[in-house]
C-alpha positions in Angstrom: 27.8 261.6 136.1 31.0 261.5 133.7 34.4 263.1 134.7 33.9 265.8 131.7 30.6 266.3 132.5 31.3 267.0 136.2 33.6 269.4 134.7 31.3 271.8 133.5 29.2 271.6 136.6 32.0 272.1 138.7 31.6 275.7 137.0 35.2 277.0 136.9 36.0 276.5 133.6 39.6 278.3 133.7 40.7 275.6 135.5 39.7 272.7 133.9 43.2 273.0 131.8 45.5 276.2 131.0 43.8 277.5 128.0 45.3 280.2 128.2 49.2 281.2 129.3 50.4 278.6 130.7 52.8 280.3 133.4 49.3 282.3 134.8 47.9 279.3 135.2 50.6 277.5 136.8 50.9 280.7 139.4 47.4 280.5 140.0 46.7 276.7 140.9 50.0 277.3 142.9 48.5 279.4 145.3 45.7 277.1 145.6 46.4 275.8 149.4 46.6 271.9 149.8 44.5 270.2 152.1 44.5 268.4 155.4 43.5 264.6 155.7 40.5 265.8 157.6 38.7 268.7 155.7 39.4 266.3 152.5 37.8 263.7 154.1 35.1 265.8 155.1 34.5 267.7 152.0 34.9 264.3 149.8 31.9 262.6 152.5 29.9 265.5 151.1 30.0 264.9 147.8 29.6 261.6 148.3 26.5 261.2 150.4 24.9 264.5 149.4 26.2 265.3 145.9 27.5 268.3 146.6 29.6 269.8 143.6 31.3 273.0 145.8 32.7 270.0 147.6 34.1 268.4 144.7 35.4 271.6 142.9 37.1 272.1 146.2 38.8 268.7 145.7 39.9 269.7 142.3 41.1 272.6 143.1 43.3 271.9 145.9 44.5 268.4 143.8 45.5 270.7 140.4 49.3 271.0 141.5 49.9 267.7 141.8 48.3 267.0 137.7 50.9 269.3 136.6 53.5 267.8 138.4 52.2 264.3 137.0 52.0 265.8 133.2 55.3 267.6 133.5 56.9 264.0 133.2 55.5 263.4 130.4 57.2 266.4 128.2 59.3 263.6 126.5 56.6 262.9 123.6 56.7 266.4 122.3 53.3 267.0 123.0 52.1 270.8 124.8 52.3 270.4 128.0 49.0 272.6 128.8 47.4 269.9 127.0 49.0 267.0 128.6 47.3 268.8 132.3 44.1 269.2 130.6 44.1 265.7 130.5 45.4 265.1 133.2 42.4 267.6 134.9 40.1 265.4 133.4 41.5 262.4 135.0 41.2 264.0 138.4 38.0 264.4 137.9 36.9 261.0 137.4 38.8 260.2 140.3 37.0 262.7 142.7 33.9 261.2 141.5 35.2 257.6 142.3 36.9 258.3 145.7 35.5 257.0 148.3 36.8 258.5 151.8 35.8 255.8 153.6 39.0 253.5 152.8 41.3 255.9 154.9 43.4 256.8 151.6 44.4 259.8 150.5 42.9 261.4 146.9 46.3 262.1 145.6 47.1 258.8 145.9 43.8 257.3 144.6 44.0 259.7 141.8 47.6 258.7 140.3 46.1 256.5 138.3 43.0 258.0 136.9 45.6 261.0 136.0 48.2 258.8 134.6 45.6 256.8 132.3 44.1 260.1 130.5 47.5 261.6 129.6 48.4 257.9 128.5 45.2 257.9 126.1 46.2 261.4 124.8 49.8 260.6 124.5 48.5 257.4 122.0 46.5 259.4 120.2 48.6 262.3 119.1 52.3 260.8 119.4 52.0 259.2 115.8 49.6 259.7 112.9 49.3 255.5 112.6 47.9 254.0 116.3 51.5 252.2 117.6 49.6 250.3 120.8 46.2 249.6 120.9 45.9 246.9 123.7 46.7 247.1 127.3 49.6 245.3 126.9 50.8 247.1 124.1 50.5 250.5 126.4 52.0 249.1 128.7 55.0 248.0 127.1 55.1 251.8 125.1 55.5 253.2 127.9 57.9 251.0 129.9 60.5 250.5 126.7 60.4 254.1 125.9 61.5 254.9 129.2 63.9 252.1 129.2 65.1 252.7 126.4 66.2 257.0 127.0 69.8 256.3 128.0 70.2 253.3 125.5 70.5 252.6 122.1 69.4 249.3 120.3 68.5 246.9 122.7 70.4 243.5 121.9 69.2 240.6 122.6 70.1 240.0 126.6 68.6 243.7 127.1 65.4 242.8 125.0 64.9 239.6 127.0 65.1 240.9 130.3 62.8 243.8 129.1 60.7 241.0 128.3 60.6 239.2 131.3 60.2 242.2 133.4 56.6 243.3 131.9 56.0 239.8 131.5 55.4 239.5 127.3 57.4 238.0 124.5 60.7 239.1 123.5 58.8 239.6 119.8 56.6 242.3 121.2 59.8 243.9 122.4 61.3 243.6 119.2 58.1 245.2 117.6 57.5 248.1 119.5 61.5 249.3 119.7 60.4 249.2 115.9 57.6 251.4 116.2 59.1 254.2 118.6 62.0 254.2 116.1 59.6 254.6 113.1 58.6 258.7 112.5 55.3 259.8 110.4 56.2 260.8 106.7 54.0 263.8 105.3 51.2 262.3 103.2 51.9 264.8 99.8 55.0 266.3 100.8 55.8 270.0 98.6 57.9 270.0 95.5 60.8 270.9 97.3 61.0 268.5 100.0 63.8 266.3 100.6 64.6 263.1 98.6 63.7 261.2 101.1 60.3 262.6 101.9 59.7 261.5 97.5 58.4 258.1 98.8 55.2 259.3 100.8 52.1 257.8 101.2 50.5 259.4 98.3 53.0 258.3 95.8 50.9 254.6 96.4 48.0 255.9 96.1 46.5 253.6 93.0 44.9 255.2 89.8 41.9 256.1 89.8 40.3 254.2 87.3 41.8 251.1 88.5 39.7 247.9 88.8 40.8 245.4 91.5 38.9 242.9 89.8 40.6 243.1 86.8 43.9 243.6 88.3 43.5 240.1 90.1 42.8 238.6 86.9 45.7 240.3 84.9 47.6 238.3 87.3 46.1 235.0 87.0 46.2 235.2 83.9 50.1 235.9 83.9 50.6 233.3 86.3 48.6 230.6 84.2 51.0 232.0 81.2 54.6 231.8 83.0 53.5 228.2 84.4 51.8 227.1 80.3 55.3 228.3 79.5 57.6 226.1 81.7 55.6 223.2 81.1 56.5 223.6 77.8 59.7 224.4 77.7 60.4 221.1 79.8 59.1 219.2 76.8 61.7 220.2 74.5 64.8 218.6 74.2 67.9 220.1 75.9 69.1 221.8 72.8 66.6 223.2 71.4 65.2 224.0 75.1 68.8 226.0 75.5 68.3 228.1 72.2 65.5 229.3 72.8 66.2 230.3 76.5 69.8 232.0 75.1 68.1 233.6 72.2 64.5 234.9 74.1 64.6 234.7 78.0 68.3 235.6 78.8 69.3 239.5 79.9 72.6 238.9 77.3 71.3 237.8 74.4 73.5 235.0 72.1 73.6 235.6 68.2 73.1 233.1 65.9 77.1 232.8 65.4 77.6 232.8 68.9 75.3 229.4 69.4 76.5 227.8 65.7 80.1 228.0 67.2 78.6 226.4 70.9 77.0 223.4 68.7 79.3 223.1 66.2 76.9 223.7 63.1 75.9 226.7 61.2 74.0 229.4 61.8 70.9 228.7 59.6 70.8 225.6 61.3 70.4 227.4 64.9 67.7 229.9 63.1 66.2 226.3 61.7 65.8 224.8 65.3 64.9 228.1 66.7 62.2 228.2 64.4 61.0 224.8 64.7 61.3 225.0 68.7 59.0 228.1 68.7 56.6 226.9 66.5 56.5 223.8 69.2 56.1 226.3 72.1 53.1 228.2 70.5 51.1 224.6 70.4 52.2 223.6 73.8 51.1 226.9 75.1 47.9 227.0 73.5 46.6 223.7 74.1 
């Protein structure tokens, strides 16, 4: 049997999560009393051996308190907090269904962690649009450098190694993920009226329509195959000629005619003459 599916047999649905105001339900599971080592030992031996679900709702019940104390630390991420114990719920749960009362532990304690990894799931799921960890390690570390990181600024690089050497992975992991918690989502087509710097979304990327990645990657060959037919050739003129054309045809600040006659010392039909000549070279070069 799953955690959520042990939550709908458990039959109280109200208190799977506060679905509705928050405060009621916080009162209510409030009043819930905890209980002793022994009636949860005994009522967690009968769910156990026997399966029997008023034993486990009674488990839940009496553990809700201590979810919302867990998900309460977690208001940080800007995520509702009756969701954040919903999860949580859901957690504890999965942990009644694991515990086993025979190791002389304590379900609060057993359940920390089953609690603590469903709000972490939701917390990854909903904290950004793009996934920012996505292996253990990676959660791990999110967690661990956000909460580092609360009182402090920019880590430098003494800070980022030790963080590094405390949760045992590479300073460039560090490095990554202070880069993703300082990243924020942009609005994918943000209104008319938006701010400047919300212009440059996602959807302003977004290539045409009609446009064929095939030929695009051929465009570019092609231009490549050009600009390289082109250097080759230039390289086979000689200097002067090679500078004329460059001054006259492939500089940002054009020369004149006069400009290069007064360089060389010789007249300006004679520059237009070895421009001419030099271009005609080019266009066989090229083409061959």
């Amino acid at each position: 049997m799953s955690g959520t599916s042990l939550v709908a047999r458990i039959g109280d649905q109200a208190l799977a999560g506060p679905l509705g105001s928050l405060d009621a339900y916080l009162d209510r599971v409030s009043r819930i009393p905890v209980l002793s080592r022994e009636e949860e030992r005994a009522l967690a031996e009968r769910f156990r051996s026997r399966g029997d679900l008023a034993a486990a709702r009674q488990l839940v019940l009496s553990h809700l308190r201590f979810v919302v104390h867990i998900a309460r630390g977690y208001r940080g991420y800007g995520l509702p907090v009756g969701d954040l114990i919903q999860e949580g719920n859901v957690g504890l749960m999965k942990a009644v269904k694991r515990f086993d009362p025979s190791l002389n532990v304590r379900l609060v304690s057993f359940a920390v962690h089953w609690i603590r990894a469903e709000i972490h799931e939701y917390v990854l799921r909903n904290w950004r649009l793009v996934k920012i960890a996505t292996t253990k390690a990676q959660r791990k570390l999110f967690f661990n450098l956000r909460r580092l990181k609360k009182n402090l600024a920019w880590l430098s690089a003494e800070e980022t190694a030790a963080v590094a050497r405390d949760l045992g992975v590479s300073v460039a992991e560090v490095s990554e993920m202070e880069k993703r918690l300082a990243a924020r989502d942009l609005s994918f087509d943000p209104a008319p009226d938006a701010e400047d710097e919300e212009l440059y979304s996602p959807a302003a990327y977004l290539p045409a329509p009609d446009a064929d990645p095939a030929g695009q990657v051929e465009d570019a060959e092609s231009a490549d195959d050009s600009t390289d037919r082109l250097h080759g050739a230039l390289s086979r003129l000689d200097e002067r000629s090679r500078d004329i054309v460059q001054q006259r045809w492939m500089s940002e600040d054009k020369a004149t005619l006069h400009q290069l006659a007064d360089k060389y010392g010789v007249s300006a039909e004679r520059i237009r003459q070895i421009e001419s000549s030099a271009l005609g070279k080019l266009r066989t070069l090229v083409a061959a």
